[in-house]
Phi, psi and omega in degrees: 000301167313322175306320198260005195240103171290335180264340169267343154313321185298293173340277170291358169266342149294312182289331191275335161276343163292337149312302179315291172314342156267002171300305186310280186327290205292333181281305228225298200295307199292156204251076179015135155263153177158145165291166172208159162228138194232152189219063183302004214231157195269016188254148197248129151239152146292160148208178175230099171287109138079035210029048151290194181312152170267154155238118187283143155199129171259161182352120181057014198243175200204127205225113183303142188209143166290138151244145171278159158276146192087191181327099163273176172221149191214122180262096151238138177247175213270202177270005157260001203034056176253078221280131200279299180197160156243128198205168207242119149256168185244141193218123196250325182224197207250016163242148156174178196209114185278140170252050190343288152017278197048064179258163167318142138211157192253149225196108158220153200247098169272106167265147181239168214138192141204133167198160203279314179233085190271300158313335204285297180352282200276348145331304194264033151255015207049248184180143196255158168242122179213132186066333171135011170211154198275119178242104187277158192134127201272090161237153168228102188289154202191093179264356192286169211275280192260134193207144195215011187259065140190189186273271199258136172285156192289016188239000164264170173239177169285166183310120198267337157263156184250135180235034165208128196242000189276345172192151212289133175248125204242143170231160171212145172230160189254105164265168159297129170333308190266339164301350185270330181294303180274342159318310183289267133052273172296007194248331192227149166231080192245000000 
């Protein structure tokens, strides 16, 4: 049946590379969703989601967390458990990053591409002061409890392929204040 039917060949050699192609993606291409709550400080907290399970996270460490979309709620204490505040954030997308803390982090927009004047580019997106030096660049600084305006998350890195080179494409990421600090440092020279 198959020898004499040209069109059911056709037919299953379409289904079989539209499979193959979501394979492919989803095993090597697609980009996780998921939370982190982060601990940049030489200091150990609890905390609690949504009076679920307490959770420990300690000195420099970052922890995958379930989050609801809409109102979460967060109890954290210190390392005596000795509760520090309670506070409520909203959560709109399928990434985000709880900052217990409320340490520093930079939220920056790495373009991508080929274009002729990529320094003019990222001049005129202005310039950050951190420590007491000028950091050029669509950077944002950011200490609020929760934050979800941005691609990768700190535990990622950006994308090592450009994957459309006819025209410029922006990725933004959330660093730690000194991961951000040696990223630029090795990456830019202005």
């Amino acid at each position: 049946m198959l020898k004499n039917n040209p069109s059911l060949k056709g037919l299953l050699l379409a289904v079989i590379a539209a499979i193959a192609s979501f394979g492919i993606y989803f095993l090597f291409l697609a980009k996780p969703n998921y939370y982190l709550v982060d601990n940049p400080t030489p200091d150990t907290y609890f905390f609690r989601i949504n009076n679920g399970e307490q959770k420990i996270l300690a000195s420099g460490q970052y922890l995958k967390i379930d989050l609801d979309k809409g109102k979460n709620d967060i109890k954290v204490f210190d390392q005596n458990k000795k509760m520090l505040y309670d506070s409520s954030f909203q959560v709109i997308k399928d990434r985000g990053m709880l900052n217990i803390a409320h340490k520093d982090y930079y939220v920056f927009k790495q373009y991508y591409g080929y274009f002729r004047d990529k320094d003019s580019l990222i001049l005129s997106q202005g310039h950050t002061t951190i420590d007491g030096k000028n950091f050029i660049g669509d950077i944002k600084k950011s200490n609020k409890l929760y934050n979800e305006d941005f691609y990768f998350n700190i535990d990622e890195d950006y994308d090592k392929v450009i994957k459309n080179i006819d025209k410029v494409e922006s990725r933004t990421k959330i660093f730690r204040k000194q991961d951000f600090i040696n990223y630029y440092n090795e990456n830019y020279k202005f």
